[in-house]
C-alpha positions in Angstrom: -10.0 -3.0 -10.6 -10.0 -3.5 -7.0 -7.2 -3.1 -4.8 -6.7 -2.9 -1.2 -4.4 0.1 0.1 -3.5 -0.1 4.1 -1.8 2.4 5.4 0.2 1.5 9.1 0.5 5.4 10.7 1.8 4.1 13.4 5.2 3.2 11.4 4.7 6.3 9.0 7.1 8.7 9.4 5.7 11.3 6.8 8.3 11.2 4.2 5.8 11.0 1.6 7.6 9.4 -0.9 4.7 7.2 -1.8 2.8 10.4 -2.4 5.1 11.6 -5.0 6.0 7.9 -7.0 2.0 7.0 -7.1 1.1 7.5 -10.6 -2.5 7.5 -9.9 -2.7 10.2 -7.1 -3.8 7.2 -4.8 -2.0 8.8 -1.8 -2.0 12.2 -0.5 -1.3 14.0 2.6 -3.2 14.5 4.8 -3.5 18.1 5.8 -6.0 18.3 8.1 -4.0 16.3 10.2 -0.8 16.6 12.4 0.6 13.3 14.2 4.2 13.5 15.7 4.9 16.6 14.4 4.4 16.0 10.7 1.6 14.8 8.2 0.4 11.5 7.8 -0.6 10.3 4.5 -3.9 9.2 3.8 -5.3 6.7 0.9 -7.5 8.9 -1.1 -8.2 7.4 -4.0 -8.6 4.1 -3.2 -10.6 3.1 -6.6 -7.6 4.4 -8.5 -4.9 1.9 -7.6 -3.9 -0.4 -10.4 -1.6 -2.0 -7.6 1.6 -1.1 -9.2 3.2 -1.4 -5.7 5.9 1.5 -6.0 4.1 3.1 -2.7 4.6 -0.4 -0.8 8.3 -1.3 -2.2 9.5 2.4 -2.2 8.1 2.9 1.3 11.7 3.0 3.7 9.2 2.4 6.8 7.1 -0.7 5.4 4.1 1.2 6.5 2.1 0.8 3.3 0.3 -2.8 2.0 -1.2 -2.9 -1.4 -3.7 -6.5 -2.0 -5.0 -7.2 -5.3 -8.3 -8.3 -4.1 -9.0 -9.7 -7.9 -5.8 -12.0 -7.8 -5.5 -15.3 -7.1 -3.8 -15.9 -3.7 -0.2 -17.1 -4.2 0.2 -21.2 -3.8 3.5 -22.3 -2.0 4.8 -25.1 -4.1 5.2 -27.1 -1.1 1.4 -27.1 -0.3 1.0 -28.3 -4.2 3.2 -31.2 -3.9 0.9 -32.3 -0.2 -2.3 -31.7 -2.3 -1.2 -33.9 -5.0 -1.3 -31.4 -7.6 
């Protein structure tokens, strides 16, 4: 499994809800850290995610991205029909 977890700070507001809905622990909060007066989450366990996307859809600030870097990248059907396929 390998999955790509980005993590925007700048939009973050630290409601960590994508802590608590991960079901791998990919997330956590950072503690060490104190941005704006809360803080930040940080992508921990990056080797965990099974790309499940609750963090991304769940997130109300759009501040998280998950990739799975195995898939195949999505074809617009448009593009097929130009190809000839």
């Amino acid at each position: 499994m390998s999955n790509t977890v980005t993590l925007n700070i700048e939009w973050c507001k630290g409601c960590h809800i994508c802590v608590h809905v991960c079901p791998r622990a990919v997330l956590e909060v950072d503690e060490a850290a104190f941005v704006r007066g809360f803080h930040p989450v940080r992508v921990a366990r990056p080797e965990d995610c099974t790309a499940c996307l609750q963090c991304e859809l769940l997130c109300p600030d759009l501040a998280i991205m998950v990739a799975d870097d195995e898939a195949e990248p999505a074809r617009d059907p448009a593009l097929a029909e130009v190809e000839g396929r």
